[in-house]
N, C-alpha and C positions, 0 to 999 in steps of 0.2 A: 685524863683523856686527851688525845692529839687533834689538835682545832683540824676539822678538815678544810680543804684548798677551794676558795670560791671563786666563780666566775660573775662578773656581774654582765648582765645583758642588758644594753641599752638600746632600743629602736629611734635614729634620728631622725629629722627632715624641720631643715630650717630652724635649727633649735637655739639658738645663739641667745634669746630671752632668757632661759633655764637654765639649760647645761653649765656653766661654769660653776654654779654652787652645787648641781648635783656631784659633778665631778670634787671640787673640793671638798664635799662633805665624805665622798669615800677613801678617798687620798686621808682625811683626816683619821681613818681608823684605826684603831692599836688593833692590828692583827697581821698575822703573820705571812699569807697566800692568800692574795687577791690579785686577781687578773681580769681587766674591762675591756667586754666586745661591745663596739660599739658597730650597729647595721646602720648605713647609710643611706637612704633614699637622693641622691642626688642633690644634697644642701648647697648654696650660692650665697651662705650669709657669715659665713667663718666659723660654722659649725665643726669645720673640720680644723680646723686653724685652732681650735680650743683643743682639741681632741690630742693636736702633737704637744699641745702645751702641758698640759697633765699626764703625758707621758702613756695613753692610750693602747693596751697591750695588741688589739686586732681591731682594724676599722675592714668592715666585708661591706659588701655590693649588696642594698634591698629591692632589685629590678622593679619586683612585685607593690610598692613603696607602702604599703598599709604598717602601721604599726604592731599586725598581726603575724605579717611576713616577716617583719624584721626579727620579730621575736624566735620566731620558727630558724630563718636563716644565723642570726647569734649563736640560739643554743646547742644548733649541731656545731658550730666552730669551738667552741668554748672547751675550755681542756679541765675545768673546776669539778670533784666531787660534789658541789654545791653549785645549781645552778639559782641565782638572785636575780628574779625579773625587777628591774627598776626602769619608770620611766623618766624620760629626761629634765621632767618639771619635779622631780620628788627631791627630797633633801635628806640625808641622812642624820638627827637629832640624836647629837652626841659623840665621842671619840670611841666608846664603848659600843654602840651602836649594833653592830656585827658579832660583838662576842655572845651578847644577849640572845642575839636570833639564833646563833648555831648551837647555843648551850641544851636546845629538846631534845639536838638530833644524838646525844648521849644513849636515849630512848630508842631502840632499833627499830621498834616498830614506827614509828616519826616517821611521816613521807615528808611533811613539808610545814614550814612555819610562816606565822605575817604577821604584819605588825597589828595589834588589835584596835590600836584607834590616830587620827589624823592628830597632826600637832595645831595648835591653836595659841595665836597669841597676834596682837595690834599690829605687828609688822605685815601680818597679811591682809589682802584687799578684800573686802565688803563679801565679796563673793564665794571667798576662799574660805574664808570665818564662819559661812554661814555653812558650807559643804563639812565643814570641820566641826561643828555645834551639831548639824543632825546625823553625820557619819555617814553622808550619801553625798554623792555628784547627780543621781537620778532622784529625785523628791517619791514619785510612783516609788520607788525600792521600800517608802515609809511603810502605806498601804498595801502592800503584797508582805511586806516582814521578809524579804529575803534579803536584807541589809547588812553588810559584815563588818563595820568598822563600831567603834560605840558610839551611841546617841544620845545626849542631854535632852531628846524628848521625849525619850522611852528610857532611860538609866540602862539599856540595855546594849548588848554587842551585833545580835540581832533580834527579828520577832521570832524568828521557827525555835522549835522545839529542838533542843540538842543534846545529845549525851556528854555529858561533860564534866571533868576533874578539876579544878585547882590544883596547881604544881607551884613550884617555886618561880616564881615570875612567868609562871603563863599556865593558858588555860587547853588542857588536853582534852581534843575534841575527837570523837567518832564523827562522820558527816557520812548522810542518808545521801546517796545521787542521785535519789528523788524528790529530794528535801532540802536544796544545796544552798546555801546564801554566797552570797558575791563576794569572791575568791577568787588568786590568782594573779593578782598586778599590786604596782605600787608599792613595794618590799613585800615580797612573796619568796621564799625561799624551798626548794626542791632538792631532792635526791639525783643526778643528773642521771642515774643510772636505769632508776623505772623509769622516769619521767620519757626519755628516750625509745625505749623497751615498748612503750604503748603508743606510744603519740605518731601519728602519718600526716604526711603530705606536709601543704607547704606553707602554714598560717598556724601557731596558737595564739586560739581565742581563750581568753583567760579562763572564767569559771566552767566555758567546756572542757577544757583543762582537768581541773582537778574532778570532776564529776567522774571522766575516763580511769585516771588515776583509780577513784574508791569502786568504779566498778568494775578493777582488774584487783581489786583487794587490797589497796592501797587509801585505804579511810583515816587513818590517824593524824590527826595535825593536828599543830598549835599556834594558840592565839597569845602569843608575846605580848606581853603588855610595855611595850615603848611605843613613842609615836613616830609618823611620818608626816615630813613636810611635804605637801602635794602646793605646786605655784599651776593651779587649774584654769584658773580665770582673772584674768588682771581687769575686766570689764563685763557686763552684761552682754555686747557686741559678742567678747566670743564666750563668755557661753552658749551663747545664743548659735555660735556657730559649729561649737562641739557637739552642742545635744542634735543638731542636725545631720552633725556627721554619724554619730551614734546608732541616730534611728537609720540611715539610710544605709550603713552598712552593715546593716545586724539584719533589715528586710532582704537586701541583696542576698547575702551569703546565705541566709537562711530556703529562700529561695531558690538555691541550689541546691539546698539539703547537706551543705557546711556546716551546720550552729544543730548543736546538742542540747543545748540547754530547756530542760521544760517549760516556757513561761506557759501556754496552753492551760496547766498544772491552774495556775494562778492566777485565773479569771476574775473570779469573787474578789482577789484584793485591789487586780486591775478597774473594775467595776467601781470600788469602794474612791478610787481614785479621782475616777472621772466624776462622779457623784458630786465628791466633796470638791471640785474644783469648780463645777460647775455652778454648786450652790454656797462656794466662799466660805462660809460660816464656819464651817469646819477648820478652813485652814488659819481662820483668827483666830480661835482657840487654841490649835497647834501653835501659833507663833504668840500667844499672851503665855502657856506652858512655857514653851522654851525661853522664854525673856525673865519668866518668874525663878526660873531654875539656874540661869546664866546670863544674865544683862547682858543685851549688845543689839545693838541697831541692825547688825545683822541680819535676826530675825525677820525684821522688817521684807526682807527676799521673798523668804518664803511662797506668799500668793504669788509674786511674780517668778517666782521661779516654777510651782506648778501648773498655771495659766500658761507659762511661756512651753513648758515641756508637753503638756496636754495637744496647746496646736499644730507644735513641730511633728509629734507624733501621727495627730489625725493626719493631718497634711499628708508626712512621707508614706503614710501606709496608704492612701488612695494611690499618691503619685507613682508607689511600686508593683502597682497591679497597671498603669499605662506605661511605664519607663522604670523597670527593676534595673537601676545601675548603682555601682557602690560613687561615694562622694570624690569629685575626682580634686588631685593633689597641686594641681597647676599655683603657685602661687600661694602653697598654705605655708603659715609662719606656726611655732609653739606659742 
């Protein structure tokens, strides 16, 4: 079979923290046709300055500056059979990296492939480790089970219910668009062809994304079994500033009647959320699990990572019924 030609899509602004090992780590791969768009949001930090240095095949204009826009404005530039959402903090783990992910699309019926689980190891920060231990950047993702990456707290990739094969290095999935776990970023690989064919306007939102996809008859993926290095959170401070940005632009947009995604659907595990955060107990337990199955202080996050995302949450969801605005970009670094 003839590797097809990929594009990788990268949304920047202010990325100069990240970028140069994402980019090195693609520049690293034994593969034949690769081509890097990178969306710009207006970066002042040598963001771009990286970009001529790795030999950056298209840097475009992200007016719109969200990492949502940029993605949307990449993918119509992008000239790859394959389009690779990657964001500018992810790492590609491995020289082979790439051949592994394109190897489903063999499979005709294959819309799109991801990597199945985050890469984990000491070189990452506290926070990063612990995101990589339970397969979420959202802790609530535990509680509701629409979780996509795998988790040492559950041995699993997610909680939903999924039809699914074993294949030779990955796992061939039908997905319910009613039933979707979190998909779509962070080494996510597409067909450019439907993905294009369905998708409108001027933002994708990632697992609204593939949701579109399966309910244009475009269900089949797979879940590659390599990891991704995600550089998420180099501190509490910004997680603490991403899960803000999260909540306020998922009420914004949605608000609009922009955002597809059912959470509505997933009350009861939203519920189960606020429950156990509330009354702690629960999440000791979740973190003595994960500690007995993976040792690492890491764990230790946990309550502060669901106590932190519970009152970001409450917060922005009052604040977006007086001031529905998305989080503005003045000043934001990766």
């Amino acid at each position: 079979m003839s590797t097809p030609s990929v594009s990788f899509v990268i949304p920047t602004l202010n990325s100069v923290r990240t970028l140069e090992r994402c980019l090195a780590s693609i520049r690293a791969q034994d593969y034949p046709e690769v081509e890097i768009v990178l969306a710009d949001a207006g970066s002042t930090d040598g963001t771009l300055d990286l970009a001529e240095r790795y030999g950056v095949d298209q840097v475009v204009d992200n007016p719109l500056q969200t990492g949502e826009s940029g993605k949307a404005v990449a993918a119509k530039a992008a000239k790859g059979e394959i389009l690779a959402f990657v964001d500018s903090d992810n790492i590609l783990i491995g020289s082979d990296w790439l051949r592994k992910m394109t190897q489903p699309f063999a499979d005709a019926e294959i819309v799109s492939t991801e990597a199945l689980r985050w890469d984990y190891g000491p070189e990452y920060s506290l926070v990063d480790r612990y995101c990589a231990l339970t397969g979420v950047n959202d802790p609530a993702s535990i509680f509701v089970g629409n979780y996509g990456r795998y988790s040492y707290l559950t041995c699993r990739w997610t909680g939903f219910a999924v039809e699914q094969e074993q294949r030779d290095g990955y796992l061939r999935v039908r997905v319910d668009p009613h039933l979707l776990p979190t998909m779509g970023a962070n080494g996510y690989l597409v067909r450019a062809e439907p993905f294009r064919d369905v998708l409108e306007g001027d933002f994708v939102f990632d697992i609204d994304a593939v949701g579109t996809l399966a309910r244009h008859g475009y269900d089949v993926v797979a879940r590659v079994d390599v990891p991704i290095g995600h550089l998420f959170s180099p501190s509490y401070r910004v997680f603490v500033r991403k899960t803000r940005r999260r909540a306020r632009d998922f009420l914004y947009y949605s608000g609009r009647g922009e955002r597809t995604y059912p959470w509505k659907r997933y009350g009861r595990g939203l519920g189960l959320f606020v429950a156990a955060t509330v009354t702690t107990v629960p999440l000791l337990a979740q973190t003595a699990v994960g500690y007995r199955r993976k040792p690492d202080r890491a764990w230790l996050f946990h309550p502060v990572a669901c106590w932190t995302t519970l009152a970001i949450y409450g917060w922005e969801a009052v604040r977006s019924r007086v001031k529905p605005e998305k989080l503005k970009r003045h000043g934001w670094r990766q």
